[in-house]
N, C-alpha and C positions, 0 to 999 in steps of 0.2 A: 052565115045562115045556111047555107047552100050544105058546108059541111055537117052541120048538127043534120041535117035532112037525111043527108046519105049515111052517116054515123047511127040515126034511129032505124033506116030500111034496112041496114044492113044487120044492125041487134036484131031485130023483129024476124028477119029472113033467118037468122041462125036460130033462135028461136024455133020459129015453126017448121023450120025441117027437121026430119027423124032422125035420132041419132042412130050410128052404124051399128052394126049388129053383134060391135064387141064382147057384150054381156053372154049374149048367147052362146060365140064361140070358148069363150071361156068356158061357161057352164060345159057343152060339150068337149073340150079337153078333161076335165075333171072326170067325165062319166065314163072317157075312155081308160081313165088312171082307174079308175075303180074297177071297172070289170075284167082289171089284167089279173090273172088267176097268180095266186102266192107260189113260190118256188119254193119247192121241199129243200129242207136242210138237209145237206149232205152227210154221209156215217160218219166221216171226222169231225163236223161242227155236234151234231147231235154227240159225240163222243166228250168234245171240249166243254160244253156245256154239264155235262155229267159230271166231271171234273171240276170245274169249277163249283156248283152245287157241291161237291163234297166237299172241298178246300174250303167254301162259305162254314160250312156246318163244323170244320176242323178248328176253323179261326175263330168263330163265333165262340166252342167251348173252349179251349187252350188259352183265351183272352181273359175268362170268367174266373179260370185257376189259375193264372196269371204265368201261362207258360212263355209267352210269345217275347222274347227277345227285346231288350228295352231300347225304345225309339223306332221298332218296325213298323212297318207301314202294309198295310191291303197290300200292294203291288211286289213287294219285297215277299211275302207270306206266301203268296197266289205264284211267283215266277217258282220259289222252289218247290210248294208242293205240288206245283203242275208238274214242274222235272220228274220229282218221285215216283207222281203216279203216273207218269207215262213208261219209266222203266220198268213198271209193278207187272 
């Protein structure tokens, strides 16, 4: 008997006390991710990304006329025309 007593006070006491202010700190870690300002891409990636955008638009047509090499893959397509166009 004695334990059910102290088993219900002690539900009841966890219960009615407030739970820690985990929620919040969380919420504030998120609001600190948010307003960390974006980092510029640098002239090489802005450059690789140009590159690749052509190599897309190279392989999208060359696939259409059926130029692209049988059993090539994206990755295969994209490593040598990046070569290309970076010696261009």
């Amino acid at each position: 008997m004695t334990k059910t007593i102290f088993a219900v006070l002690v539900a009841a006491g966890l219960l009615a006390a407030p739970l820690p202010q985990v929620a919040s700190s969380a919420f504030a870690q998120t609001e600190k991710k948010a307003e960390k300002p974006k980092k510029e891409p640098s002239t090489g990636m802005l450059a690789m990304r140009e590159r690749q955008k052509k190599c897309g638009a190279e392989w999208k047509a060359d696939k259409a006329v059926g130029k692209v090499a049988a059993g090539m893959k994206w990755p295969q397509y994209w490593s040598a025309c990046n070569k290309r166009l970076k010696g261009a």
